[in-house]
ZAMARGU-4260 file (C-alpha; in steps of 0.2 Angstrom, whole numbers, plus 5000, padded with zeros to 4 digits):
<rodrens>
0) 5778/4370/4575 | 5766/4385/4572 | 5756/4380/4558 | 5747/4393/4545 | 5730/4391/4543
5) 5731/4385/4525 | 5741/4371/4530 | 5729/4368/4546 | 5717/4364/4533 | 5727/4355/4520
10) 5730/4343/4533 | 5713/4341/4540 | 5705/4341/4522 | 5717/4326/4518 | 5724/4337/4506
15) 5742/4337/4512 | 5751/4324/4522 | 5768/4330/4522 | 5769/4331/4541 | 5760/4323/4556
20) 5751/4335/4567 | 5756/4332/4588 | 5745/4344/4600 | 5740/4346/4616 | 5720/4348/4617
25) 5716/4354/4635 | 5731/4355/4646 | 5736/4349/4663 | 5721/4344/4676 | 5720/4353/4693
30) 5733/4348/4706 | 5745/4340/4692 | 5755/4357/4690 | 5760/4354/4709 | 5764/4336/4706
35) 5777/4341/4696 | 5784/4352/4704 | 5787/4339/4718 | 5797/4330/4704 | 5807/4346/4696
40) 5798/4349/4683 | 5806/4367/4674 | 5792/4381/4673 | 5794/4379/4653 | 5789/4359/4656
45) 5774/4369/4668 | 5769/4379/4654 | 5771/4367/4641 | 5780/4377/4630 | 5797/4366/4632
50) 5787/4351/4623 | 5785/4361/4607 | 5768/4356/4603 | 5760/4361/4585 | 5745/4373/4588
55) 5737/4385/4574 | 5735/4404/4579 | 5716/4403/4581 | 5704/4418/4580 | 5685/4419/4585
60) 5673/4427/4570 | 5668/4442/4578 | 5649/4436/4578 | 5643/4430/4596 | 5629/4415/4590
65) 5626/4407/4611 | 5621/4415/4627 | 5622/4434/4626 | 5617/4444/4642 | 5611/4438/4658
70) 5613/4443/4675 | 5631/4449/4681 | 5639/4433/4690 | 5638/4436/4709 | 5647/4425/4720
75) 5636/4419/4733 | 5651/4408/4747 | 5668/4403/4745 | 5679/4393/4754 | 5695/4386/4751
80) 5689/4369/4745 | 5672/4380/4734 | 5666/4393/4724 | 5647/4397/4725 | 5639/4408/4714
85) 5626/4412/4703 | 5627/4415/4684 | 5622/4424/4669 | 5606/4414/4668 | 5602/4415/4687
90) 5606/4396/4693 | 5616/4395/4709 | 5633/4385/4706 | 5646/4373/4713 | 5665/4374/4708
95) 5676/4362/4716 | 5692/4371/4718 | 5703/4354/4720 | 5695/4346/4706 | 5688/4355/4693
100) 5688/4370/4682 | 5671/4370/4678 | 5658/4373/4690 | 5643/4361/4691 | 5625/4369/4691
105) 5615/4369/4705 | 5597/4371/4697 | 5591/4376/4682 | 5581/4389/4675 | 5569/4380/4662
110) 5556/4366/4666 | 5543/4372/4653 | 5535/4383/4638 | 5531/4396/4651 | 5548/4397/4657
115) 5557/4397/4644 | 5548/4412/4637 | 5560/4421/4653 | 5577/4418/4645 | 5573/4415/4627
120) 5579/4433/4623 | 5596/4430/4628 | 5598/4416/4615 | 5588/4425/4599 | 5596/4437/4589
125) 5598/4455/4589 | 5613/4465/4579 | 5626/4468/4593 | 5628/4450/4591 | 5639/4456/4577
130) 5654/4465/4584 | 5661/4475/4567 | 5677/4480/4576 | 5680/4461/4580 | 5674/4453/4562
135) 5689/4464/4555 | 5702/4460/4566 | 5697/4442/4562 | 5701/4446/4545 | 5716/4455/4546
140) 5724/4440/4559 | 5717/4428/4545 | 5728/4438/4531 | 5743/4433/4543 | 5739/4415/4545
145) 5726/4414/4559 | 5712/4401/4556 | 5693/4408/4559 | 5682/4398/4571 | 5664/4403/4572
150) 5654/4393/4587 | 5637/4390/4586 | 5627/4382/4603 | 5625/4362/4604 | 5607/4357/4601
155) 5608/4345/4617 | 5623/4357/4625 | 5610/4371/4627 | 5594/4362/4632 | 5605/4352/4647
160) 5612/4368/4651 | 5594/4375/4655 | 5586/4361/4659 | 5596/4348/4666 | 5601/4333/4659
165) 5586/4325/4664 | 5572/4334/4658 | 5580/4336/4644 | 5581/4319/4640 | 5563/4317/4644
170) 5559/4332/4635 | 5563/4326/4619 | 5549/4312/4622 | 5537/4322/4633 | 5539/4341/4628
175) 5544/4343/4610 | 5536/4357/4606 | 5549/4365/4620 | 5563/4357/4612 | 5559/4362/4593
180) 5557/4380/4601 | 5574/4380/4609 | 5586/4372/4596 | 5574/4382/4582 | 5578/4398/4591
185) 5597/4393/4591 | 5597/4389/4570 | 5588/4406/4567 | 5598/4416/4579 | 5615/4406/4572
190) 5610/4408/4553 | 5606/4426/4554 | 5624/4430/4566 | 5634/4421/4552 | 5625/4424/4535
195) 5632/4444/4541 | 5650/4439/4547 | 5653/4429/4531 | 5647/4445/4523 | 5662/4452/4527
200) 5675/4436/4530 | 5677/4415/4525 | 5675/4407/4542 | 5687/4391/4540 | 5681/4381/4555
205) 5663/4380/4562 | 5663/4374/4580 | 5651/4367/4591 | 5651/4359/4608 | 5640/4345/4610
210) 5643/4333/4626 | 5629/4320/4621 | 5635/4303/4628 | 5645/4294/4640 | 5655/4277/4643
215) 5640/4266/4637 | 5636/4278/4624 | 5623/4292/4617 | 5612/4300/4629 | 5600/4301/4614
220) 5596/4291/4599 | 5599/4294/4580 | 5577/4299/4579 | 5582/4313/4590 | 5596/4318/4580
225) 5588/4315/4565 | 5571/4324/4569 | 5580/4338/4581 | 5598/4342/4580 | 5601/4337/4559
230) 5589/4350/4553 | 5601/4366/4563 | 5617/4357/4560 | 5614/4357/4541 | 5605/4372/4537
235) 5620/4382/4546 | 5633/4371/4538 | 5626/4372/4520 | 5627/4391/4523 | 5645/4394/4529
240) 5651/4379/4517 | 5644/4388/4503 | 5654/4405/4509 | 5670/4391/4509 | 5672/4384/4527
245) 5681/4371/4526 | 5679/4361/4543 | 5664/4357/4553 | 5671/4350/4571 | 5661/4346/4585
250) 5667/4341/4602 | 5659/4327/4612 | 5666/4316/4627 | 5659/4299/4628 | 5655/4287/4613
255) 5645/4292/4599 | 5649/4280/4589 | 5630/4274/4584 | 5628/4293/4579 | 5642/4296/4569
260) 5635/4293/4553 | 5620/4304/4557 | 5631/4317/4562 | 5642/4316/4545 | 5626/4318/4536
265) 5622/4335/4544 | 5640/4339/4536 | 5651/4336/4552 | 5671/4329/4544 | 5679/4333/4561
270) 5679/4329/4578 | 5686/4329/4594 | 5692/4321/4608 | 5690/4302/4604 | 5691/4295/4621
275) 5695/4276/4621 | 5689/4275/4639 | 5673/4278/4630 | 5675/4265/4618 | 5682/4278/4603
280) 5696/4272/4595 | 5702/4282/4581 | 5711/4267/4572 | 5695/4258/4568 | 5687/4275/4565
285) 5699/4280/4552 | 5697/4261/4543 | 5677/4266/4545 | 5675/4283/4537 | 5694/4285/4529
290) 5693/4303/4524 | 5676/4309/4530 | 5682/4312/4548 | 5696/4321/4553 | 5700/4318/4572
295) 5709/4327/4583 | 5716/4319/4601 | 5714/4299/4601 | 5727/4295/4612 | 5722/4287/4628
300) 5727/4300/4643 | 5727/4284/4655 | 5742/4275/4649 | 5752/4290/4654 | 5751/4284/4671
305) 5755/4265/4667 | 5772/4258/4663 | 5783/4266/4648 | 5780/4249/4637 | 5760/4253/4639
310) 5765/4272/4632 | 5776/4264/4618 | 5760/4251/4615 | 5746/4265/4615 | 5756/4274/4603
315) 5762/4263/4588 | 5744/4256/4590 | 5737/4275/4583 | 5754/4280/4574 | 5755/4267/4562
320) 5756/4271/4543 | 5738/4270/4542 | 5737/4285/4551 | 5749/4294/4546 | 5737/4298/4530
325) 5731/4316/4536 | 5716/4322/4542 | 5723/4320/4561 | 5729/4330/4575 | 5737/4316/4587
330) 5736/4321/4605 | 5728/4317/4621 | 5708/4314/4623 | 5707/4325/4638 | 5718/4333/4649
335) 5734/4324/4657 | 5726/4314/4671 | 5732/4318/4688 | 5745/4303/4693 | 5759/4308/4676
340) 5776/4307/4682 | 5784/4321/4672 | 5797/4307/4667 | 5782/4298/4657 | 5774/4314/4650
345) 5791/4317/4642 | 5795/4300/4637 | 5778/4302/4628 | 5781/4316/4619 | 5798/4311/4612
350) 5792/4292/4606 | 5777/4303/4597 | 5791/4312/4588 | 5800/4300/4584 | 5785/4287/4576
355) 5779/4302/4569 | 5795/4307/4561 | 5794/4325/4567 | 5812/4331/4575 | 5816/4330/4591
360) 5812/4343/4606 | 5825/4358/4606 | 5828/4373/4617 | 5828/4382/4602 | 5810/4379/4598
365) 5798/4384/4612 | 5777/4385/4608 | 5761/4379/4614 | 5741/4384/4612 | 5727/4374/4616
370) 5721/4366/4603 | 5701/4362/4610 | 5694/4375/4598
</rodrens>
């Protein structure tokens, strides 16, 4: 079902839970579209477009907030396994064609004051940030029911991106100064790029993406937060939440559980995707914060290579009343895994309709968007 993005928001304010929400966040992983093949998968089931998923049209602000310039991408060597090449902010890096579809840097550009001096000008602002041309298309797609995202850069995303994760981590200890000056140039640059497109248009999600922790949780601690990402996060949010944003979602992997509550004080009330491999499970999270977080994903990718019974398990564990209180898009917490017979990928999307009371899957009805926005 195509949502409008009015009823988007109802449901992810907990304002209306007339109907449960069932997505698909990210897509198939690499080599999983061949798999089914091998089992006769149609190209509708290849595309996705044959399990009806709920989506939202989505639109972008028109105000670029990140990276903005660089060096043209040259690619360096590539084989039929690799892709090397060397991007906007000059590092040299690896993709892994069989694997992945984001390419792993290979060095990094900052290790210090000085060298962050080079690129800093890519990240502050100047006005062709602001694409007019953009901001009004945004507006007139939102007059016909398409939601408004504005991203702003993650306050650990952008410093690992340039530095590592390592020194970045140890920055925070052993260069501060450096730290401040990157995710202070982000705020100002992100406060000035959205204070002019909410000039002109209600933004009705703020984004961010923030890949801060792993299986045995945060990569950082709630000072860090507290001292370095809080005061961006909340200056921005109390800016577009004052010009009537609605959502603040932040994407992370891993468990942030011993950050949550920091995060929900910066003004966060979404996220996604929830991974249980990590230790996230939405059920104890909803009985938590109730109707401070809405979650999008939740549902553990894993089980859709086990058995049927562990499919039907995973799903009325996180589609029992409880949750069927709004404030959630139900889907996967990450791609489907490599190893899905197309027989279980079905079988799940069918028992989710069913427990979720939503009807069932017809040729009539053919839709899908990526839902990681």
């Amino acid at each position: 079902m195509k949502y409008t993005r009015q009823e988007y928001i109802d449901l992810m304010t907990f304002k209306d839970n007339a109907r449960s929400m069932f997505v698909e966040l990210f897509g198939l992983m690499v080599g999983v579209e061949n798999e089914w093949i091998a089992q006769a998968a149609t190209p509708e089931e290849l595309s996705l477009v044959a399990f009806d998923w709920d989506f939202v049209p989505v639109v972008q602000c028109g105000g670029s907030t990140g990276l903005f310039g660089g060096d043209d991408v040259v690619t360096l060597e590539e084989t039929s396994q690799y892709l090397l090449q060397r991007d906007a902010l000059g590092r040299r890096t690896k993709l892994f064609k069989d694997v992945a579809t984001i390419a792993l840097p290979l060095d990094f550009p900052v290790r210090d004051m000085d060298s962050w001096r080079k690129v800093k000008h890519l990240f502050t602002f100047h006005p062709g940030r602001i694409d007019t041309e953009a901001v009004a298309r945004a507006k007139e797609e939102q007059a016909r029911g398409a939601m408004v995202v504005a991203y702003i850069p993650g306050a650990f995303d952008i410093p690992r991106e340039l530095m590592g994760e390592v020194l970045t981590c140890l920055g925070f200890y052993e260069q501060p100064e450096l730290l401040h000056d990157i995710i202070n140039t982000l705020k100002d640059t992100s406060l000035r790029v959205l204070e002019r497109v909410t000039d002109e248009l209600v933004i009705d999600q703020l984004s961010v993406h923030e890949d801060l922790a792993g299986k045995s949780g945060p990569l950082i601690g709630p000072r860090q937060v507290e001292e370095f990402i809080r005061p961006y996060f909340q200056e921005v949010w109390d800016l577009v939440s004052s010009r009537g944003t609605k959502i603040f979602d932040m994407d992370s992997d891993g468990n942030v559980t011993p950050l949550l509550d920091l995060f929900l004080a910066c003004g966060l009330n979404s996220m996604h995707p929830m991974e249980p491999a990590a230790g996230m499970d939405m059920v104890k999270l909803r009985k938590t914060y109730g109707t401070k977080l809405a979650i999008r994903g939740g549902i553990d990718k894993h089980v859709l290579r086990e058995s049927k019974e562990a499919i039907r398990k995973e799903l009325e564990y996180k589609m029992q009343p409880l949750m069927l209180q709004g404030g959630i898009a139900f889907g996967l917490d990450h791609r489907v895994p490599n190893g899905t017979p197309i027989e279980n990928y079905r079988y799940y999307v069918d028992l989710g309709r069913e427990l979720l009371g939503l009807p069932p899957r017809s040729d009539g009805r053919r839709g899908w968007q990526r839902m990681a926005f």
